[in-house]
N, C-alpha and C positions, 0 to 999 in steps of 0.2 A: 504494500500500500504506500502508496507518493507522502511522503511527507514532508511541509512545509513550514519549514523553519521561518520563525520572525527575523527582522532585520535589527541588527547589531548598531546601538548608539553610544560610541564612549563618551559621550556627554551626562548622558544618564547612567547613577549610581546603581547598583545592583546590591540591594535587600538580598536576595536569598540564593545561594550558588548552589543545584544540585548537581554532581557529577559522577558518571558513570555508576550509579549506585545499585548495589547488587544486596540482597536477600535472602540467605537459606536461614530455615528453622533450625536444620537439623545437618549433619554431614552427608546422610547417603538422600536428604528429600532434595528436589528439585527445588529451583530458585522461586520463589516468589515474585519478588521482582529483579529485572535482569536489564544493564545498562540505563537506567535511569537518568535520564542530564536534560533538566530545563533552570531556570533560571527565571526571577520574578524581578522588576526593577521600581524603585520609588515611585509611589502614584499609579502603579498598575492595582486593578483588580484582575484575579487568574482563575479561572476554572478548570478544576481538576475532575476528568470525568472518568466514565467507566463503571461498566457492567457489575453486580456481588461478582467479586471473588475475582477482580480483576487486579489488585491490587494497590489500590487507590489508600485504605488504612492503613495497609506497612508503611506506602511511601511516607503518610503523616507523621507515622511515629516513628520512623528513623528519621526523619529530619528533625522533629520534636525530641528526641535522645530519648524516647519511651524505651526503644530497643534498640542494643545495637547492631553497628551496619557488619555486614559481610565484606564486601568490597567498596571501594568507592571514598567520593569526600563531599564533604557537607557543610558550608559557610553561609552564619547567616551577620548581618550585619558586622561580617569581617573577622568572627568569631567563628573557629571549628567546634560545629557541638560534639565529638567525639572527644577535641584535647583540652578544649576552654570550655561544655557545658554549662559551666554557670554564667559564663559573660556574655555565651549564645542567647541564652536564656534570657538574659534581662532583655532581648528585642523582639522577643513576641509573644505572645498569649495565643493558647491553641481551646477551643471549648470542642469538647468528645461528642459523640451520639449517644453519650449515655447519659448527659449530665449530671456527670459526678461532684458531689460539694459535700458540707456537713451538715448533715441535715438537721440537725440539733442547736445550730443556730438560727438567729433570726435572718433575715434577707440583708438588716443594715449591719449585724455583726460579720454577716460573710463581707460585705463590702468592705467591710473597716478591714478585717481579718486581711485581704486581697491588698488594700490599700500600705498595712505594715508592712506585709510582705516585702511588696516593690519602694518602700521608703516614699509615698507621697506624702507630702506634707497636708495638716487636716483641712489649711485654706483651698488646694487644687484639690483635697479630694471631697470636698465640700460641690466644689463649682462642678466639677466634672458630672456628681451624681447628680446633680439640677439637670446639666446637659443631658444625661441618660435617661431620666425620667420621663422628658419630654419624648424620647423616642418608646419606652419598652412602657408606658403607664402602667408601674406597679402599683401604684398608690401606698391606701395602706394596708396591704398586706405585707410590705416591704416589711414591718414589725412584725410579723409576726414567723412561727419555725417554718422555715422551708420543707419539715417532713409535711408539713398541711397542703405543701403548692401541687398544684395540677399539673401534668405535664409538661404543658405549654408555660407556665409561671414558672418551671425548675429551669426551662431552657431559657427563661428572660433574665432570670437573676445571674446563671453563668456567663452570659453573655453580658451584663453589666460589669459585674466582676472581673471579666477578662478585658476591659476596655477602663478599666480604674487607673491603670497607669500610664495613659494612650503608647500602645507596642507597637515600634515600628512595622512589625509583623504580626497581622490578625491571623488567625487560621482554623478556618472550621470545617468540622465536618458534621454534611450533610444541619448546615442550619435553619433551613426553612422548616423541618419536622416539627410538627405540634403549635407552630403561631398560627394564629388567628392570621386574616386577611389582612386587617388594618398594621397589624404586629411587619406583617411579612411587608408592605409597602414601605413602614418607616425605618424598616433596616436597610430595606434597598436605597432608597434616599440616603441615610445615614453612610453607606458604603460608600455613596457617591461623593458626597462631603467629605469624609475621612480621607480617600483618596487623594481629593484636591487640597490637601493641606500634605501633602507628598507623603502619605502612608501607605502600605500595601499589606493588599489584603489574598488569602490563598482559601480556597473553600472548595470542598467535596460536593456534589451533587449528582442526583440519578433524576434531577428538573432539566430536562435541555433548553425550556422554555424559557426561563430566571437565568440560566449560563448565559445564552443568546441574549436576553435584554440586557444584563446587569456587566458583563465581562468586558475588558478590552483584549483577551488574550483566553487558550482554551487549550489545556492540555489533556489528552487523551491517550488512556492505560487501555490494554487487552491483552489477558492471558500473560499478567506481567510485563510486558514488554509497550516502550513507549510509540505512539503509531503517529501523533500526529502533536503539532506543536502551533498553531493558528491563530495571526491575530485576526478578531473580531472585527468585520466591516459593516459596511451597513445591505451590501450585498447578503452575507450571510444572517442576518439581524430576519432579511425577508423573508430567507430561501430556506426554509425550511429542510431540504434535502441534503445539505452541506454537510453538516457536523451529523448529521444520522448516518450519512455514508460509512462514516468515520469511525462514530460510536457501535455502530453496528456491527463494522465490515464485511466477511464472508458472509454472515449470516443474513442471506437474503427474506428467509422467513419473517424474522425477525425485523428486519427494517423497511416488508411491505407493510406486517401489522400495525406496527407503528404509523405510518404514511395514511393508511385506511383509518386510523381512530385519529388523528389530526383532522385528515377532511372532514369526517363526522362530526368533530367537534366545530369547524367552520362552519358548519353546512347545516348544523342546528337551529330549528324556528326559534323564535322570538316569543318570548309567553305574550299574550294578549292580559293590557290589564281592563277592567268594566267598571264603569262610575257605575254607583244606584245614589240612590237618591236619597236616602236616612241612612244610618247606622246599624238601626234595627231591619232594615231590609236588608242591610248586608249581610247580617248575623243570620235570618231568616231563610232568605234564597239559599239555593242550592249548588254550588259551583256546578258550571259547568264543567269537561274534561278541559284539561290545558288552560284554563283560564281563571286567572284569581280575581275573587269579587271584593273591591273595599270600598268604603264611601265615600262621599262627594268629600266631606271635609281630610278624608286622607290621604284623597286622590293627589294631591297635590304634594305630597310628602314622598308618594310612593312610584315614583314613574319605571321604567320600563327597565330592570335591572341590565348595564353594561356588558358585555364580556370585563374579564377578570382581567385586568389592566395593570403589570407592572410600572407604577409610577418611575422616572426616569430620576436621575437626582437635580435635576434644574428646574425641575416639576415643583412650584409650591402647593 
């Protein structure tokens, strides 16, 4: 499969150096991942794609010093996480698909807890948590223990937390799981901003749709091995069949199905919505199939729900 390498800027610094990187579990298993070498640069956001079991999670945590590497080298803000881990370390925050935290704290003791960590001081990490609130609206659950938060609230508070000492390098995986809609637009906006104050962000996904809006760059794992390395234009933003070719590859079954439930999802009516004329006729009438009945005075509140629209980050 053709792979197509970004274009090389020495003007632009370079956040995150993977090279050659190589992964066995064990000595007689076969590699996990094998030759691994992309690179992330300030200001970039990067999608890291691929299939379960393609090896998208080792790549993270060998570059996160979760585990170590096999072959290969790993610099991130100029720091080898293999010889310097702890100096790699202070330039990114990684939040897991598990979000893992302590859950016996309150949501404002993990943020403090987060904040010692990294040595913010209590004025930036005062201000910062304003900033974040406005994106993740914990409220006030924020007091109260994180074993009580719901799925979707364990993944906002990690996400707070990881972003308490602004890291050159953000890095998640698979983040969109478990937010809400609103949740999911003000991260994307958020990414967009973070970005342009020259930070760079690396994130897992099995969304091509959120890659394709939110990325300027798209790395692509299969069967271990790296297939394609693409920056994001606005040609492919359209074309839907690009980065499937890619994610897919051989697997033609696979990237017709996909092709056939995109169009379906194009190609889906419009629910109809029906003014009545009281409340209590609303309540009273009987929906028709496919068509919701609300009343005159909510008619105006409720018009014709959009397709799902990732907000852009210039989008206010």
């Amino acid at each position: 499969m053709r792979k197509v390498a970004k274009k090389q800027n020495e003007n632009i610094s370079t956040t995150l150096e993977v090279k050659a990187l190589c992964k066995k579990y064990s000595a007689r298993a076969n590699y996990a991942i094998k030759d691994i070498s992309f690179s992330c640069e300030k200001g970039q956001i990067v999608g890291l794609l691929g299939s379960n079991g393609a090896g998208k999670s080792t790549s993270l945590k060998c570059i996160t010093g979760m585990i170590p590497l096999t072959e290969g080298e790993i610099t991130i803000g100029g720091s080898n996480i293999s010889k310097n881990p702890i100096d790699a370390k202070r330039h990114f925050s990684f939040v897991t698909d598990n979000h893992a935290t302590f859950v016996k704290m309150t949501g404002l003791q993990y943020l403090s807890f987060m904040a010692d960590v990294y040595k913010v001081s209590k004025k930036d990490r005062q201000d910062r948590y304003l900033e974040l609130e406005k994106v993740f609206q914990l409220g006030d659950a924020v007091k109260k223990l994180i074993s009580n938060y719901s799925h979707g609230m364990k993944q906002k508070i990690c996400m707070m937390a990881s972003l308490i000492h602004e890291p050159d390098l953000w890095i998640l995986d698979e983040p969109m799981v478990g937010l809400d809609p609103r949740t999911q637009n003000a991260v994307i906006n958020f990414m967009h901003s973070y970005a342009k104050k020259g930070k760079t962000i690396l994130f897992s996904s099995h969304n091509l749709d959120v890659v394709r809006r939110v990325c300027d760059r798209v790395v692509i794992i299969n069967k271990g091995n790296l297939v394609a390395d693409l920056v994001i234009d606005e040609t492919m933003r359209n074309d839907h069949t690009i980065i499937e070719s890619y994610y897919f590859g051989d697997d033609e079954e696979a990237l017709k199905a996909a092709m056939m439930a995109d169009n379906a999802f194009q190609a889906e009516p419009e629910e109809e919505v029906v003014e009545t004329v009281s409340e209590e006729n609303a309540v009273a009438d009987e929906p028709k199939a496919n068509v919701r009945v609300v009343s005159r005075k909510q008619a105006n509140k409720v018009p014709n729900p959009p397709r799902f629209h990732m907000l852009r980050g210039e989008d206010k």
